[in-house]
C-alpha positions in Angstrom: 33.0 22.1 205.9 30.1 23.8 207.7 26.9 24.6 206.0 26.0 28.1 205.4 23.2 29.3 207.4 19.8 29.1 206.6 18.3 32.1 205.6 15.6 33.7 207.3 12.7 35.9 206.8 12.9 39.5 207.6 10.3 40.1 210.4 6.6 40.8 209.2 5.7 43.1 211.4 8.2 45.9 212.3 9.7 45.5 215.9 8.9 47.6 218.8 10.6 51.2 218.1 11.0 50.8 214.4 8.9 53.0 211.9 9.7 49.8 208.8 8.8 46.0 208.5 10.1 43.9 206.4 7.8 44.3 203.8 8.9 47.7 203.5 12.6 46.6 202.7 11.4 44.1 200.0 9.8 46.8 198.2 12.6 49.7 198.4 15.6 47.5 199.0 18.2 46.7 196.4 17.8 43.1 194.5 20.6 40.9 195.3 23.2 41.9 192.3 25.0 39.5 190.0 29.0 41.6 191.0 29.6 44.0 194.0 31.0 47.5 193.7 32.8 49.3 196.0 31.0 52.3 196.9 33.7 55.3 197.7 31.5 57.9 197.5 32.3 59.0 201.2 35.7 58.7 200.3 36.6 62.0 199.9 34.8 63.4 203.4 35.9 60.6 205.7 38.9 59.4 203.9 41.6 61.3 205.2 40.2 60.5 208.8 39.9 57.2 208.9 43.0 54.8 210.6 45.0 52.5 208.5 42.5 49.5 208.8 45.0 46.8 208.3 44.2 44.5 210.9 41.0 46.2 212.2 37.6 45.3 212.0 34.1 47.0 211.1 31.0 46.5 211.3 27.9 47.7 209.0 24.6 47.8 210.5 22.0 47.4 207.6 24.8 46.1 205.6 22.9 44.8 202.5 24.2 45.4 199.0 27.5 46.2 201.3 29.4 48.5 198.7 30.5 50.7 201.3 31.9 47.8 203.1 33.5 46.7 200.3 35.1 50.3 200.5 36.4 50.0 203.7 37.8 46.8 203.0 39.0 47.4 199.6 40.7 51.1 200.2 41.5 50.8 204.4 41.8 47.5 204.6 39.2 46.8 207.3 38.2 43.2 208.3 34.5 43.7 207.6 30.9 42.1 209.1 27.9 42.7 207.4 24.7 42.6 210.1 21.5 43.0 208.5 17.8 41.3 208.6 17.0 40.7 205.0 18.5 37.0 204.1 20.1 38.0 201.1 23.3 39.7 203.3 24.0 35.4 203.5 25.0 36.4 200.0 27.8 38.4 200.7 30.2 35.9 201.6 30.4 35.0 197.5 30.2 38.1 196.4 32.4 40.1 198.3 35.4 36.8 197.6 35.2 37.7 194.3 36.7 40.9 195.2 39.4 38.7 196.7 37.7 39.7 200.6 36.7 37.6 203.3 33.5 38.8 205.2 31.2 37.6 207.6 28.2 37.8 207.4 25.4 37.7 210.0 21.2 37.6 209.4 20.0 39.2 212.7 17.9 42.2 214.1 19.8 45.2 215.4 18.0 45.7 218.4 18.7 42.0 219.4 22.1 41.0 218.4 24.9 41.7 220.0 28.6 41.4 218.6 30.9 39.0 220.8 33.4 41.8 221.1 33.6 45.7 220.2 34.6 46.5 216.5 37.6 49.4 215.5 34.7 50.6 213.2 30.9 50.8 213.3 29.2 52.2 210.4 25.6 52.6 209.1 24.2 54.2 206.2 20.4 55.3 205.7 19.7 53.4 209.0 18.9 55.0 212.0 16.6 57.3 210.6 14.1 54.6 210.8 14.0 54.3 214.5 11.5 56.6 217.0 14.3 56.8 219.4 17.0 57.7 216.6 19.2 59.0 219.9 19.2 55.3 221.4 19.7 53.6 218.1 23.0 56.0 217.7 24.0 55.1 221.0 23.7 51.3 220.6 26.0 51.8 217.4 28.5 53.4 219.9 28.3 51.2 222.4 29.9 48.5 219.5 33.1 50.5 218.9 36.3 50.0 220.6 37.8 52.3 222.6 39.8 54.5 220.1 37.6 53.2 216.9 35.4 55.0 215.1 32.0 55.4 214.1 30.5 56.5 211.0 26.9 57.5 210.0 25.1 58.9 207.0 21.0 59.7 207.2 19.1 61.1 204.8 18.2 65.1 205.1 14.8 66.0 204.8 15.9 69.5 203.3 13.4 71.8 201.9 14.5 71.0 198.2 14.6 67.3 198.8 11.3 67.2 200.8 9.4 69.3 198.0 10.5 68.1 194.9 9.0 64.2 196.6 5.9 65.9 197.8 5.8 67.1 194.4 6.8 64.3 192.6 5.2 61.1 194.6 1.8 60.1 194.3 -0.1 60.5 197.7 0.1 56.6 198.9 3.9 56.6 198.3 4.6 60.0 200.1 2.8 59.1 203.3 4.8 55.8 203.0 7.6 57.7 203.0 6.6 60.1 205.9 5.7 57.3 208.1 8.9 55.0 207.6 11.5 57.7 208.4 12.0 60.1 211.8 11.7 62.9 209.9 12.4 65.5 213.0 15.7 63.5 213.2 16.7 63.9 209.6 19.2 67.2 209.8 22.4 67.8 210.7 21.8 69.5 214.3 20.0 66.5 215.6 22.7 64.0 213.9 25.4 66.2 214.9 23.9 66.6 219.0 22.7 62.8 219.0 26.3 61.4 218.3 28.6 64.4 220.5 26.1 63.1 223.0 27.9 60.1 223.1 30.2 59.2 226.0 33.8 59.3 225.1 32.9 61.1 221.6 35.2 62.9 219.8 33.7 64.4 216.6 35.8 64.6 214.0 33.4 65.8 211.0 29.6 66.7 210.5 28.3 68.1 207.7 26.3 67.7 204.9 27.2 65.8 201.9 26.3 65.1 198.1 25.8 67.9 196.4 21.9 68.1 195.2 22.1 64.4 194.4 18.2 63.3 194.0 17.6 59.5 194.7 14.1 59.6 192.8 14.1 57.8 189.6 11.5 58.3 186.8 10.5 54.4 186.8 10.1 54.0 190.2 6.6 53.1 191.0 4.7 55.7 193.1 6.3 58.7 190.9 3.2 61.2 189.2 3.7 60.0 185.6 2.9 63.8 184.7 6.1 65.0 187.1 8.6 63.0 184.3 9.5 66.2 182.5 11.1 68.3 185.8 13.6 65.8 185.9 15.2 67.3 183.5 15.9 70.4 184.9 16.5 68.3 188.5 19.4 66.5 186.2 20.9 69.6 185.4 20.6 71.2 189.0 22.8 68.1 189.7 25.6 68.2 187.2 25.9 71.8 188.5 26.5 71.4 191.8 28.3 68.2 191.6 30.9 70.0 189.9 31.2 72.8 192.1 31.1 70.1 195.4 29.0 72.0 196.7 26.7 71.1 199.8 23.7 72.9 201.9 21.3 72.4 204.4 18.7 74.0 201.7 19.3 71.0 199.1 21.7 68.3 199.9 20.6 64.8 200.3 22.5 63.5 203.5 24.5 64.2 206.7 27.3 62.3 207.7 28.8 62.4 211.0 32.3 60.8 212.2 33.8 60.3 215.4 36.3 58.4 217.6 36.0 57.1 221.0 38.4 58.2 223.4 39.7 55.6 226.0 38.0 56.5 229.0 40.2 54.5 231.7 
C-alpha cells in the first residue's frame, strides 16, 4: 500500500502575483476539523444548473476544509480533487471517506500545478480575489475545464455595508491586513461577471450576488474593537431579516458567484 504523501509547508513568502503568504492562511484559515460537512449553501443558485455529476469529475482550487466539495460530491455526484497549499488538504482523504467519498487530494501551488487532464468542473471559492491579475487567475481556472464542463466561482464583495461595518469594526492593523491581502477593485460583480464572459468558449449561465447580508465577522476574532461588540446585535438582526426574505444587493451582500459552461469549440 503506498504511503501517503508527506506534507509540506505552505510557502513563506507569497509567490509572485499573489497579495497572501502562507502565514496569512495559518492565521485566517479553518483548523483541520474532527467531521466534514457538506456545505450546500450554493445549492439553491447553482443547483438547478449544474449536470448530473455521476461519473464526472471537479476540481476545487483552495480546496481546504472542502465542504463545498463534499457538496458536489454528496448532492451531484461529482468525482472530486481537492488542490490546495496548506498540508492539511492531505487530510481530506479520511475525512471525506467517512462520508462514504473517495477524493484525491493534491498539496501544490495554483500557479504551478497543472492537472494531467481537464476536469467537467472547476470550482473555487474566496480564491481568486487574492491575486493582482484576478483576470489571469480566472482564466487559468478555465483553462482546467472540459469542453462542455463548467466552472464555478464565488469572491467576496467589498459592498459598501460589508466594507464599513469592518472599517468600523477592525482595529487598524487587522483592516490594512485585510486591504492588502485581497484585490479589492476586483471584488464586485461587474468585474467577476466581465473577467469570466471574457473567457473563450464561455457561456454564462448565472451572475449575481448572493447571501443575503450575511456578515463573516465574529465577535472573538482577534483584531475586532472590543468596544464595536454591542452593534452586532443589531448586525444579527439585519441578517435574520434579509435571510428570510432571500434577499441580495450590491449595497450589502457578502459575495458574487458566477457560473458558466464551456462550449466545444471544434
Amino acid at each position: 500500500m503506498a504511503s501517503a504523501p508527506k506534507p509540506l509547508e505552505p510557502p513563506t513568502a507569497a509567490p509572485p502575483g499573489a497579495l497572501t503568504d502562507g502565514e496569512y492562511w495559518r492565521q485566517w484559515g479553518a483548523a483541520l476539523p474532527s467531521r466534514l460537512g457538506a456545505d450546500s449553501t450554493l445549492e439553491r443558485y447553482v443547483g438547478r444548473l449544474l449536470a448530473d455529476g455521476r461519473g464526472r469529475t471537479s476540481l476545487e482550487v483552495g480546496a481546504f476544509p472542502g465542504s463545498h466539495l463534499l457538496w458536489l460530491a454528496l448532492d451531484h455526484g461529482y468525482r472530486p480533487t481537492a488542490l490546495d497549499t496548506r498540508p492539511e488538504v492531505l487530510a481530506l482523504p479520511r475525512l471525506f471517506a467517512e462520508r462514504g467519498v473517495e477524493v484525491t487530494a493534491i498539496q501544490a501551488d495554483f500557479l504551478e500545478w497543472s492537472p494531467p487532464e481537464p476536469f467537467d468542473l472547476v470550482c473555487s471559492f474566496g480564491v481568486v480575489e487574492h491575486f493582482e491579475d484576478f483576470s489571469g487567475v480566472i482564466r487559468r481556472h478555465w483553462d482546467w475545464v472540459k469542453p462542455g464542463g463548467y466552472l464555478l466561482l464565488t469572491i467576496p464583495a467589498w459592498s459598501p455595508v460589508q466594507a464599513g461595518l469592518r472599517r468600523l469594526i477592525y482595529t487598524r492593523s487587522r483592516w490594512r491586513e485585510v486591504c492588502t491581502a485581497h484585490n479589492l477593485s476586483a471584488m464586485n460583480l461587474r468585474r467577476l461577471r466581465s473577467a469570466v464572459a471574457a473567457c473563450p468558449g464561455c457561456r454564462l449561465m448565472l451572475a449575481r450576488y448572493t447571501r443575503e447580508m450575511t456578515f463573516w465577522v465574529r465577535t472573538d476574532q482577534s483584531g475586532v474593537r472590543p468596544w464595536s461588540r454591542p452593534l452586532f446585535l443589531p448586525i444579527r438582526a439585519l441578517e435574520f431579516v434579509l435571510g428570510r426574505l432571500h434577499l441580495s444587493h450590491p449595497w450589502f451582500s457578502p459575495e458574487v458567484l458566477a457560473l458558466a459552461r464551456k462550449d466545444d469549440l471544434d
